[in-house]
N, C-alpha and C positions, 0 to 999 in steps of 0.2 A: 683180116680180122677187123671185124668193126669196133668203135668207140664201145656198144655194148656190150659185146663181149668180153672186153678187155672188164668192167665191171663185174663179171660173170664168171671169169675162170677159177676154178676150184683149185686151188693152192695156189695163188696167187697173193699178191702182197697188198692188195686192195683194203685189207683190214690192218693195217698196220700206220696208226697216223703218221710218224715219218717218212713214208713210204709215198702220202697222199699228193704232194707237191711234185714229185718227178711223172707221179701217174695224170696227172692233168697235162703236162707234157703231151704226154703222150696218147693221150685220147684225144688233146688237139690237133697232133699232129695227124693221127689216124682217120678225123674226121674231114682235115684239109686233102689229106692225100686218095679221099675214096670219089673224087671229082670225079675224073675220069682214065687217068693213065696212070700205069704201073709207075713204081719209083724205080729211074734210072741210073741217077746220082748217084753213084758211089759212098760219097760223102756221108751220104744221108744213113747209108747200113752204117756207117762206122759211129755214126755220132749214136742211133738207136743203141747198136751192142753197148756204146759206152755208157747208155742208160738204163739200160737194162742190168748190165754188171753193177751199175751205183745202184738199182732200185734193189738187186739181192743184197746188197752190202748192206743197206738199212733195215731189211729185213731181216738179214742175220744179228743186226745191234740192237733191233727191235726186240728181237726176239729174248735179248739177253741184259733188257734192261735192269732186271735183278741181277745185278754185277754180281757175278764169282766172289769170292774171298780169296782173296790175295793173303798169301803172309808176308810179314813186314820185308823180308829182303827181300821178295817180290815187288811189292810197293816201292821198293827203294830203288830198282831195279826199273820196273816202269815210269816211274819218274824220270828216268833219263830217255828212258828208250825212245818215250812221248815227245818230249820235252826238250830237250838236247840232240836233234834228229841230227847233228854234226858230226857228231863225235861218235867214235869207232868201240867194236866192244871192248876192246883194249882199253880205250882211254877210259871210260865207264868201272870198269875195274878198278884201272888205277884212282880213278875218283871216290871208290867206295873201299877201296882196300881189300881187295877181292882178287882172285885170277878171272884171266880172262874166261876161260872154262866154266869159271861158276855163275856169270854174266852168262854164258851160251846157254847152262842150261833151266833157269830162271827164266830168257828171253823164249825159250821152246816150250815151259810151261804156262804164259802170258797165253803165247798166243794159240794154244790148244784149247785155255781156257775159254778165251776172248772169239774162239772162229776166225783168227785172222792169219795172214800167211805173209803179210807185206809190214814191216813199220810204219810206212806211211798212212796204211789201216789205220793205225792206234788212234791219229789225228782226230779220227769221229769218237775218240772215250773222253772222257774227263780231265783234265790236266789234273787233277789232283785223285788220289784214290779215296774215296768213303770222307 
C-alpha cells in the first residue's frame, strides 16, 4: 500500500481529525518502507497493528464525540471507572453505597454506550461527564 492510498481508502479514518496525527505516521512510515525491500522486522508488524488498533480507537471516539447521556449514577459510576483506575468494582460500590452488582451493571452500560470493551479505554473520554 502506498502513502496514497492510504489517503484514498474508502472507510477509512482519514476524515476523522483525531485520527490525522497517527496517519502521518503512518504514511511516513509507508513512504520510508516502499525504498526497496519488503519489511522483515517483526517489530515493525507489531508496532503498525498497534497503530492501527489506536487509529480505530479514535475513530470509534471520533465518531462519538456527541457523548451519550449518561444518567447521574452512571456519571457517578464513570467517574470512578475513569478516574480511580485502582480500585476494584467492590470498592467503587462501597464508595458509592451501592452493591457491587449494580457497579457491574452501570460499568456494562458505559461501555456499550461509549464502544469500549477495556477501562483503560475510558482514559481517551473526559475526566469529567458533560
Amino acid at each position: 500500500m502506498s502513502a496514497e492510498q492510504l489517503d484514498t481508502e474508502e472507510g477509512g479514518a482519514t476524515d476523522t481529525p483525531a485520527a490525522l496525527p497517527a496517519l502521518d505516521h503512518i504514511r511516513g512510515y509507508v513512504a520510508a518502507a516502499e525504498l526497496s525491500a519488503p519489511i522483515t522486522d517483526p517489530r515493525v508488524w507489531v508496532w503498525l497493528g498497534a497503530l492501527v488498533e489506536e487509529v480505530e480507537l479514535l475513530r470509534r471516539i471520533t465518531e462519538t464525540m456527541n457523548l451519550p447521556a449518561l444518567s447521574e449514577a452512571q456519571q457517578r459510576v464513570y467517574h470512578y471507572l475513569r478516574n480511580a483506575t485502582t480500585m476494584t468494582l467492590g470498592e467503587i460500590g462501597s464508595a458509592l453505597y451501592v452493591s457491587e452488582n449494580t457497579v457491574k451493571s452501570h460499568a456494562k452500560v458505559i461501555y456499550a454506550k461509549l464502544g469500549v470493551t477495556r477501562r483503560r479505554d475510558l482514559q481517551r473520554y473526559p475526566a469529567r461527564w458533560r
